[in-house]
C-alpha positions as CSV (number, residue, x, y, z in Angstrom):
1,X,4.6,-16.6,3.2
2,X,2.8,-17.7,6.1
3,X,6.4,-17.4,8.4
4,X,6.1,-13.9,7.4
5,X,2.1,-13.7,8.1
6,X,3.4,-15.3,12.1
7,X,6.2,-12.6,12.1
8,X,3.9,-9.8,11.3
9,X,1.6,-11.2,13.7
10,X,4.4,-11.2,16.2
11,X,5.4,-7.5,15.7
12,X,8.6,-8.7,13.9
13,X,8.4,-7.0,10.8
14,X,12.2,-6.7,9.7
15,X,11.9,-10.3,9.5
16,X,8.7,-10.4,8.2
17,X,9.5,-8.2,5.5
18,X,12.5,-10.1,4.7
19,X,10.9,-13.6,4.4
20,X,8.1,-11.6,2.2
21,X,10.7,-9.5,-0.1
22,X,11.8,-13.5,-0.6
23,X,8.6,-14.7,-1.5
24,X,8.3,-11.9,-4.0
25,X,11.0,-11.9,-5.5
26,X,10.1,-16.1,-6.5
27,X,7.1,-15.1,-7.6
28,X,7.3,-11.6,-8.7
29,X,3.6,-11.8,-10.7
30,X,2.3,-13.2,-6.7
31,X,0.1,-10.3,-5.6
32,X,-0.5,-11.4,-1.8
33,X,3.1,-11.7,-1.8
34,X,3.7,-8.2,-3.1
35,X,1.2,-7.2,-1.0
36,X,2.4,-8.7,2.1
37,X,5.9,-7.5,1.4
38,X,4.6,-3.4,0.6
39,X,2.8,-3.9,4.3
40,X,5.4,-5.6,6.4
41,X,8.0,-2.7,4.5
42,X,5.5,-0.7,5.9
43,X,5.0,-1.7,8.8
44,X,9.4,-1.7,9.2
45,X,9.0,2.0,8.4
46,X,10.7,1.3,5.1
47,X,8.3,3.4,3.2
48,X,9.8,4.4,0.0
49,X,10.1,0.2,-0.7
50,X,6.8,-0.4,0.7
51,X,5.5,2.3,-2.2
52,X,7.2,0.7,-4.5
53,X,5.6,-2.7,-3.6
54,X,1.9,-1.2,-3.3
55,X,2.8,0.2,-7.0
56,X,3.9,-3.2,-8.2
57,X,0.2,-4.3,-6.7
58,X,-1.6,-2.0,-8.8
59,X,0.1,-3.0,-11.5
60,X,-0.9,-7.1,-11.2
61,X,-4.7,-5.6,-9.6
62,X,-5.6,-2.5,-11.7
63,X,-9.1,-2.5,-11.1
64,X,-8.9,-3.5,-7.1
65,X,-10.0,-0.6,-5.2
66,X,-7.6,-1.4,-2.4
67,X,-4.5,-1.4,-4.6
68,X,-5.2,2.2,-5.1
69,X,-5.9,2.7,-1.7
70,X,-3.0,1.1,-0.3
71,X,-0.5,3.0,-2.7
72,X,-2.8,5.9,-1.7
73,X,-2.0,5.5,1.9
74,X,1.7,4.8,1.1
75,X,2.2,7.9,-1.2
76,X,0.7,10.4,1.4
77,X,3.0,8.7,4.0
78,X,5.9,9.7,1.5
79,X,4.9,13.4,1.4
80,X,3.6,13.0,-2.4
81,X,0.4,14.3,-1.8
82,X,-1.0,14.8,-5.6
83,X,-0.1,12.0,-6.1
84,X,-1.8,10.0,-3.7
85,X,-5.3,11.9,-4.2
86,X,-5.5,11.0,-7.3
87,X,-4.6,7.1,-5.6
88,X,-7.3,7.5,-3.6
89,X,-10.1,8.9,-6.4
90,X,-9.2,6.1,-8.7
91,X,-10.1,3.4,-5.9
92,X,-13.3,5.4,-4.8
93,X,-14.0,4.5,-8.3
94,X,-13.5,1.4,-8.2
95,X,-14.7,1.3,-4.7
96,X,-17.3,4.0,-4.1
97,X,-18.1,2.5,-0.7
98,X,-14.9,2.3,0.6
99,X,-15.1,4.7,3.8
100,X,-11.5,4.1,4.6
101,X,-9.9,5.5,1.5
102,X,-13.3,8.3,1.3
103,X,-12.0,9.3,5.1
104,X,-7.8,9.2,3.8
105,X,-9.1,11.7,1.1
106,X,-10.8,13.9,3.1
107,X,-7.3,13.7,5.6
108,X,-5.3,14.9,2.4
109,X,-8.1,17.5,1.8
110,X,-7.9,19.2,4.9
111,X,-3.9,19.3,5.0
112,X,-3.6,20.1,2.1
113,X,-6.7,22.0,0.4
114,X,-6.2,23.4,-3.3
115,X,-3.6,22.1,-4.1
116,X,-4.3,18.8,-5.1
């Protein structure tokens, strides 16, 4: 993991996501390695795996504000805009202090208004 952390660092995130997608998949129940592979896929612009990753982090963290955030982030990316309000209401729940996902929400309110 920390190979990938140096990769990332060194704006080499195909590798980095590779060495992290490794590490996750030897320790699939690993949440900083789930993590670290949902950013650096992320980060690759390989966003629908980089969701699925931030939703396999909300799964092991269910009551971390920033695992709803993250996906959050990650669905709005991915055009699923419902979807990632209500993301970003369940961590402000968990999280009501969290000015980064209150300022996201307020982002996907003014694109997107009523309908969410």
């Amino acid at each position: 993991m920390f190979t990938g952390q140096f990769l990332a660092t060194l704006e080499r995130h195909g590798e980095a996501a590779s060495l992290y997608l490794k590490a996750a998949e030897l320790a699939p129940d690993q949440y900083d390695s789930i993590v670290g592979a949902a950013t650096a896929l992320r980060h690759a612009g390989r966003y629908h795996e980089a969701e699925l990753f931030y939703r396999k982090a909300v799964l092991l963290r269910p009551n971390e504000g920033s695992s709803h955030s993250n996906l959050g982030a990650m669905l709005h990316l991915n055009g699923k805009a419902s979807e990632a309000a209500r993301s970003y209401r369940e961590a402000l729940r968990l999280d009501p202090g969290d000015r980064t996902t209150l300022a996201n929400l307020r982002k996907l309110h003014a694109l997107h208004g009523s309908r969410l």
